[in-house]
C-alpha positions in Angstrom: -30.2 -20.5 6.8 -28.4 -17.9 8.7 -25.0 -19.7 8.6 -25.7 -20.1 4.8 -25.8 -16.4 4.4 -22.7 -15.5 6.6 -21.1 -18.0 4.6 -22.3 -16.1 1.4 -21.4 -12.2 2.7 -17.9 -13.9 3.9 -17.4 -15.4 0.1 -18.7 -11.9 -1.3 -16.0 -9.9 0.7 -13.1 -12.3 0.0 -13.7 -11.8 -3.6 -13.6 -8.6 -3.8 -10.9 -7.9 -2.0 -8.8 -10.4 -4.0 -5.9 -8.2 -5.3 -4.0 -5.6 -5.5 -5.0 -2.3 -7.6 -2.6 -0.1 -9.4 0.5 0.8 -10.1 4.3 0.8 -7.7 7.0 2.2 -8.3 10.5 2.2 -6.6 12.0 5.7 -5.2 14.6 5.8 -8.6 11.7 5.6 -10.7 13.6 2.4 -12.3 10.8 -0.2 -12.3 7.4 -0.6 -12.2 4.6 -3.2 -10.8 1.1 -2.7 -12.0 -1.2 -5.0 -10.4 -4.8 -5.5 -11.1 -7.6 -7.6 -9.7 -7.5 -11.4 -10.7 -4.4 -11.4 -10.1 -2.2 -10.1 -13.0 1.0 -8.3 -12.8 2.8 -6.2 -15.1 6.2 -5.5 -14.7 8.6 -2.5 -16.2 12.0 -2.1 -15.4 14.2 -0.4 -17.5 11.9 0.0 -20.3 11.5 -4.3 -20.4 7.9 -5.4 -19.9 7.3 -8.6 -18.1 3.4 -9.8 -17.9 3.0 -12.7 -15.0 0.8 -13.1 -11.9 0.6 -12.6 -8.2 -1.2 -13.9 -5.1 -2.4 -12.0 -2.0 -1.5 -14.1 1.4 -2.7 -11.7 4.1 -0.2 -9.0 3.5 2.1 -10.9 1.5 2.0 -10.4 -2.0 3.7 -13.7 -3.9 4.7 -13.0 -7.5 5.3 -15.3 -10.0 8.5 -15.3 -11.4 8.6 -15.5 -15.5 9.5 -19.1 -16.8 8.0 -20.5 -13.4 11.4 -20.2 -11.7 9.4 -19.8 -8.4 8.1 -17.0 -6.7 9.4 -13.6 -5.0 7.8 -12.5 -1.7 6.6 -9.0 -1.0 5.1 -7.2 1.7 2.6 -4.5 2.1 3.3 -2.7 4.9 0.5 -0.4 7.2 1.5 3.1 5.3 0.5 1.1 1.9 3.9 1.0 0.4 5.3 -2.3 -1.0 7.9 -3.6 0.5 10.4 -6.8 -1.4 13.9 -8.1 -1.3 17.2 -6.2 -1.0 15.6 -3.2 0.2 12.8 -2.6 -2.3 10.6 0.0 -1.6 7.3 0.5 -4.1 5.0 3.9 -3.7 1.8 3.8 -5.7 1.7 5.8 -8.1 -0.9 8.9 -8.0 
């Protein structure tokens, strides 16, 4: 029974803390990445919006790239900032 409910508390947590929360946005204010739990992901860049999802892998954030042309990786780094390719910097947004 004990297992059982570790097993249960350990399900509980994972769910929860499924996703990211909020939006990013890069230091020129160019483009922005609004995630929410459940993994959906809206993108903005240059006034273009771009709905498609993202996974969590421990701190690496995989997003879906539109027309399933595979996936970019992104990190999130210990002072919560994003971090992606070429650079890419995201802040969340206050």
């Amino acid at each position: 029974m004990k297992k059982i409910s570790v097993l249960f508390a350990s399900l509980i947590l994972c769910a929860c803390n499924s996703g990211l929360s909020g939006t990013y946005e890069d230091q020129m204010g160019i483009s922005s990445y609004k995630f929410e739990k459940g993994g959906k992901l809206t993108t903005n860049t240059m006034g273009m919006q771009v709905e498609t999802k993202y996974e969590m892998d421990g701190k690496d954030i995989k997003m879906e790239m539109p027309g399933g042309q595979g996936k970019l990786v992104f990190t999130v780094l210990d002072d919560k900032t994003i971090s992606g390719p070429m650079g890419i910097k995201l802040t969340k947004k206050q």
